[in-house]
Backbone bond lengths (Angstrom), bond angles and torsions (degrees), N, CA, C in turn:
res aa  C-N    CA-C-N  psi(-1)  N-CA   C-N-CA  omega(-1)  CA-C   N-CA-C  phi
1 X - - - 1.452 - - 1.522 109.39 -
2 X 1.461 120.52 133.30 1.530 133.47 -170.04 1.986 86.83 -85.44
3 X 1.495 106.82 161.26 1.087 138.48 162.80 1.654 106.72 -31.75
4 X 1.247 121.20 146.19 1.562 115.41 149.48 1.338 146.71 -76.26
5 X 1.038 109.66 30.24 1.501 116.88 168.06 1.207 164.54 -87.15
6 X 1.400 136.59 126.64 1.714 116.69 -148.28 2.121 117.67 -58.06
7 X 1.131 89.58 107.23 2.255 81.41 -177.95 1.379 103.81 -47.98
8 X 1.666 98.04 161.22 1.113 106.60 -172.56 1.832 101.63 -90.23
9 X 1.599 107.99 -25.99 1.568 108.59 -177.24 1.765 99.88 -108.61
10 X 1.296 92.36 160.90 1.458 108.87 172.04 1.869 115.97 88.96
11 X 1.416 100.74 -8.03 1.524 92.55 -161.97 1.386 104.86 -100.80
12 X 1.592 127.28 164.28 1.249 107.21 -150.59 1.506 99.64 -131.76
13 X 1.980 132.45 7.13 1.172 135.12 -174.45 1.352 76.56 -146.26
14 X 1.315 105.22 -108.98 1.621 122.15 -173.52 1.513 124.34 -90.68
15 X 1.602 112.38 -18.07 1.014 98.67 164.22 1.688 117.82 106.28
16 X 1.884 97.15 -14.87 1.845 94.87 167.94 0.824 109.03 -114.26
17 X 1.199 131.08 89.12 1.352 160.41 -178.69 1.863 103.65 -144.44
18 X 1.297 87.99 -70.74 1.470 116.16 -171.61 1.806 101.88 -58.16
19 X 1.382 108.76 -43.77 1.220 117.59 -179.28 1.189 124.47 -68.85
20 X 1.640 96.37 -34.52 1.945 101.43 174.94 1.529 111.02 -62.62
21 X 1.671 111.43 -48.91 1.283 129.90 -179.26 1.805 98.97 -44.35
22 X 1.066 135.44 -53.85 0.984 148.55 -148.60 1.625 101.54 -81.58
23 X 0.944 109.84 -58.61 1.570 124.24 165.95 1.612 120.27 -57.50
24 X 1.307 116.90 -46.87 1.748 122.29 165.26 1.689 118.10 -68.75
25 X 1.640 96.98 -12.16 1.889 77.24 -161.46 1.838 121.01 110.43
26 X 1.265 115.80 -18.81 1.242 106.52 -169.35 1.547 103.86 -122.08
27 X 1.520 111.22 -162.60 1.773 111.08 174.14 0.866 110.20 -126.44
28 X 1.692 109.95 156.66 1.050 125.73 -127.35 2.093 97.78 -75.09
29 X 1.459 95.34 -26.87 1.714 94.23 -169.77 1.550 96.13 -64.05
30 X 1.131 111.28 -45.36 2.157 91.92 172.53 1.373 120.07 -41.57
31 X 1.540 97.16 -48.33 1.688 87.70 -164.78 1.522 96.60 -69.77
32 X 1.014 146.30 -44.49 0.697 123.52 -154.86 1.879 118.90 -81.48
33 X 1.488 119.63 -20.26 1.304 121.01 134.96 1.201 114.74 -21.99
34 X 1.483 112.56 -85.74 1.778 101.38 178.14 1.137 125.58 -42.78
35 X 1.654 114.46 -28.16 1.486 86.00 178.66 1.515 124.68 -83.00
36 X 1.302 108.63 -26.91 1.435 115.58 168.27 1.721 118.05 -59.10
37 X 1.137 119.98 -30.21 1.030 124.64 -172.83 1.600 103.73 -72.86
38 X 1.385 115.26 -64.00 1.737 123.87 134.87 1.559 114.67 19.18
39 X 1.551 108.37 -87.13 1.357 118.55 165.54 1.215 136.44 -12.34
40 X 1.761 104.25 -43.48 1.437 111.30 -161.46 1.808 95.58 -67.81
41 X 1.321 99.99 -44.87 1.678 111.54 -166.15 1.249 108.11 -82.04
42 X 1.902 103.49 134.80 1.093 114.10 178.78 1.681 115.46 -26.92
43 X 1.725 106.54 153.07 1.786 90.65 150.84 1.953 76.98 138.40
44 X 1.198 83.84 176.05 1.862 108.39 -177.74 1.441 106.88 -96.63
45 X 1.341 125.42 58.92 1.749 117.57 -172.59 1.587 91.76 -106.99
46 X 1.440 146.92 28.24 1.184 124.53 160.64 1.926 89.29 -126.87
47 X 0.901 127.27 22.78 1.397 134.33 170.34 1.822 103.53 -116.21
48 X 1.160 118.55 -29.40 1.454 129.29 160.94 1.078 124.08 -51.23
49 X 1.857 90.27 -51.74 2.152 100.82 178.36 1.346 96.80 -67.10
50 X 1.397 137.31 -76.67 1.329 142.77 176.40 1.269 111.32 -16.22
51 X 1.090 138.90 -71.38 1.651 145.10 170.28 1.302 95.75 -51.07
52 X 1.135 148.33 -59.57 1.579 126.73 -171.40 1.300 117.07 -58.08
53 X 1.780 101.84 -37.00 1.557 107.78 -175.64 1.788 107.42 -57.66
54 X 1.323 112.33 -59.61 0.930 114.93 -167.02 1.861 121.80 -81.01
55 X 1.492 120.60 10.84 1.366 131.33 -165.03 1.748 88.92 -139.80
56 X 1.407 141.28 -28.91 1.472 112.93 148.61 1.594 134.40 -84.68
57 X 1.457 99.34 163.12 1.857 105.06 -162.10 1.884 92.55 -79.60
58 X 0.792 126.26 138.69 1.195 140.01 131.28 2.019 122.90 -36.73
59 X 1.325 93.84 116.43 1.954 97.64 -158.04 1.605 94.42 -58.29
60 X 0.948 126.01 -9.20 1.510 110.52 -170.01 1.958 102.31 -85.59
61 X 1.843 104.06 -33.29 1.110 110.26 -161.10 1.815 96.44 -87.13
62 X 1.486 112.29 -20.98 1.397 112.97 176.79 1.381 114.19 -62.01
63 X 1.676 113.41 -47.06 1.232 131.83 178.85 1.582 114.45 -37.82
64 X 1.215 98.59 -66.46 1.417 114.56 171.75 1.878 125.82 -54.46
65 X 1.371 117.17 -39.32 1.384 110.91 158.33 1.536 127.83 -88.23
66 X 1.499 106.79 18.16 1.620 97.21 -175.98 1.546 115.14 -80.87
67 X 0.824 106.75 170.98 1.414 121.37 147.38 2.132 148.59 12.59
């Protein structure tokens, strides 16, 4: 499993979608099915995306503080 971080290519809002996909193993158009699918059911999943958006690094900005 790669790092958690939003890619810089392929993503189509913010980018954790693509990143989760990336991190679980799968692509990104599933996850992001689930997340829409998600939606239907009660709960805080567009306050989830928001908090991920804004609480993961960006791979370019990860790149740059690693290691």
């Amino acid at each position: 499993m790669s790092a958690l971080v939003r890619p810089t290519h392929g993503r189509i809002i913010g980018g954790v979608c693509a990143g989760l996909a990336r991190r679980f193993g799968t692509s990104a158009t599933t996850m992001r099915v689930i997340f829409l699918l998600s939606c239907l059911l009660p709960g805080p999943q567009f306050l989830l995306y928001i908090a991920l958006w804004i609480l993961l690094p960006s791979e370019e900005k990860a790149a740059r503080t690693a290691w």
